[in-house]
N, C-alpha and C positions, 0 to 999 in steps of 0.2 A: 372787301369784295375782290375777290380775284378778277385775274384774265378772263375776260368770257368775249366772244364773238356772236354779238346778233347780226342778223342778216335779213334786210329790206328791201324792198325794191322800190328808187326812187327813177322816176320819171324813166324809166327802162332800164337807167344802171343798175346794178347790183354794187352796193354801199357796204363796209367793213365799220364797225362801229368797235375799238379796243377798248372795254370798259377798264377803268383799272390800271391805262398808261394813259388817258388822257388825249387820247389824239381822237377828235372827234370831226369826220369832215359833214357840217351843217347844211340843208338842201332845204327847197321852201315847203317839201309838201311829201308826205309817204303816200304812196299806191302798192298794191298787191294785185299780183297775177290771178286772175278768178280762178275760184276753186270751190268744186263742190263740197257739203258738208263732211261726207264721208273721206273724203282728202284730207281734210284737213283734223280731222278724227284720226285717220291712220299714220299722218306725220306725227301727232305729236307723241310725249310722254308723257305728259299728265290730262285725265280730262275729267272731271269733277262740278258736281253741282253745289254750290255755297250760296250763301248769305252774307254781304258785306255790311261789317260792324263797323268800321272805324277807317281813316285812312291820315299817313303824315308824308311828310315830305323827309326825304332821308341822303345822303351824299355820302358816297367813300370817303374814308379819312386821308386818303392819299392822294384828294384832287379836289381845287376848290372852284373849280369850270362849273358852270350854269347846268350844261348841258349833260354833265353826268350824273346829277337828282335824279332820283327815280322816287317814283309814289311806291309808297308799301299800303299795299290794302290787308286791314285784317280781315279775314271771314271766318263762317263757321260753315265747315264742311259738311254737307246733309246727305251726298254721296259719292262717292269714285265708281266709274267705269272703267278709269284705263289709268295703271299707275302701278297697281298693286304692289310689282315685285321693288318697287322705287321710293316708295312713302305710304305708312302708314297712317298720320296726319298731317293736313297741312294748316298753318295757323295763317300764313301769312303769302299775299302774291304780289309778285313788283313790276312796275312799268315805266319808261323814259317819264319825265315831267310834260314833256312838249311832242305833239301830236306831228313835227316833222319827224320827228326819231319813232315814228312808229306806236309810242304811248297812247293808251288805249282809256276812257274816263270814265268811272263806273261810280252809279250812284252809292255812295254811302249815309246818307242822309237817312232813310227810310226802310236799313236794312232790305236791300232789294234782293231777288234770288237771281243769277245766274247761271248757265252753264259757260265754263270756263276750261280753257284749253291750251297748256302750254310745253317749255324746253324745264328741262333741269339743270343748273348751273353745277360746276363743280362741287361749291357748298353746299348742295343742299337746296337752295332757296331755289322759285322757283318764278318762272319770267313768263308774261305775257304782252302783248302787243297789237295792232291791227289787222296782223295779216293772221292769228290765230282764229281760232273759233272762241267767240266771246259773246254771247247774244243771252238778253233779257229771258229767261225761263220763258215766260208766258208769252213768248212771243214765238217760242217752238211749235210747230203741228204735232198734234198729235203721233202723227207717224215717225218725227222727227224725235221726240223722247224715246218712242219704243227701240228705233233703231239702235239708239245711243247703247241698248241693252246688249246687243248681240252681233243683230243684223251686217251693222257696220264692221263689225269685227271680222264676221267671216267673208267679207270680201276686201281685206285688205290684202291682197296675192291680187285681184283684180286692179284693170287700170280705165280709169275716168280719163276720157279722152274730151276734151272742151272741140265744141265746132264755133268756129267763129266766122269760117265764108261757106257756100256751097259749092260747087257738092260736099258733103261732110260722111268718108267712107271708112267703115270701121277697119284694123290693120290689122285683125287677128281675133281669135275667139276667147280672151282672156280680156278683152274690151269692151264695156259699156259706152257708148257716144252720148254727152251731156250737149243738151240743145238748148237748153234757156237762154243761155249767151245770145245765140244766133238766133233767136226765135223771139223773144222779150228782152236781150238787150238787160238782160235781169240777173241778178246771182241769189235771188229767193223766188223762182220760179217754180215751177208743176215740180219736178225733177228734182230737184233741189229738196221740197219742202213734204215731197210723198214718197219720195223712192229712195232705194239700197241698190246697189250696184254687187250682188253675191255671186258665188261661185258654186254650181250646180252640181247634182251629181256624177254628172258625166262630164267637169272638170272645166266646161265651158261658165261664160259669167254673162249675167244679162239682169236688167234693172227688174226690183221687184218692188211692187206697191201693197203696202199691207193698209191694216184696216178690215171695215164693214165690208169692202166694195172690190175685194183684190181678186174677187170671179172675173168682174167686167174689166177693171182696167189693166189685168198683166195676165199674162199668157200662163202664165205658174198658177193652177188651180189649189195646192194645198199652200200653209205655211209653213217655212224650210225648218 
């Protein structure tokens, strides 16, 4: 395993993790910055639906510290959204052993399905964590698979702005304002779990709610 730098945020610091020389500074607990789906869709570079077949415990050969095991999960990939130009198949996805370092624990017991969302390491392999997007399939809305299709895509020029006090004022017409924070205190809220944050024709971006019901709840009468 090469050098690779993941990056976490513990308890408001921002944490350097050197895989591969062994210097790992231990904290008792990972937190991430809230983040809407579509954010975390637009950071990454791979985002793919699989199935987890198997999983082991695995260590670089050039460090025998606790803390640099990572799980390799195998899966079977059923689909890619976002990757394309970066990998054609993925067999396999890796995560810290220990949930301080940001590792993330996915059932493989029962072949469960996933949508999964992660960095690409220099080799090739590919890394995910807690602050990715990593959520049980079935536990998606509806609106939230469709987006995965597109929607999310073309508002990645758009910027998701979290409100977390009031007043909560938007800073420009390239911004959607995410309220669930501020309003539920939730990061699987209305907003979250029905809307896209796109970019219109007229170059302006504003949340849009697809589905049955996208007459009554968003101001955008057709679908983009």
């Amino acid at each position: 395993m090469g050098m690779q730098q993941v990056w976490c945020v513990y308890s408001g610091l921002l944490v350097t993790i050197l895989l591969g020389l062994g210097r790992v500074r231990v904290v008792d607990a990972c937190s991430c910055n809230p983040a809407h789906p579509q954010q975390l869709f637009c950071g990454a570079e791979i985002v793919i639906r699989a199935k987890i077949s198997g999983e082991k415990i695995v260590s670089p050969s050039n460090s025998s510290s606790p803390y640099m095991k990572m799980i390799q999960y195998e899966i079977k990939m059923i689909k890619m959204f976002k990757g394309f130009d970066k990998a054609k198949d993925i067999q396999y996805v890796y995560t810290p052993v220990f949930s301080s370092l940001c590792g993330v624990k996915l059932d493989s017991n029962n072949k469960a399905g996933y949508l999964i969302s992660g960095s690409m390491w220099n080799d090739g392999r590919i890394s995910i964590g807690q602050c990715d997007l990593v959520e049980p399939w079935d536990n998606l809305s509806m609106s939230q698979k469709k987006n995965l299709n597109y929607r999310y895509q073309m508002g990645c020029e758009c910027r998701i702005n979290t409100c977390y006090t009031v007043p909560c004022a938007s800073t420009g017409e390239n911004e959607c304002l995410w309220t669930d924070w501020l309003l539920d205190n939730s990061l699987n809220g209305e907003q979250a779990r029905q809307y896209a944050c796109i970019r219109r024709t007229d170059a302006t971006c504003s949340w849009y709610r697809g589905g049955p019901h996208a007459d009554k709840d968003f101001q955008d009468l057709s679908d983009p």
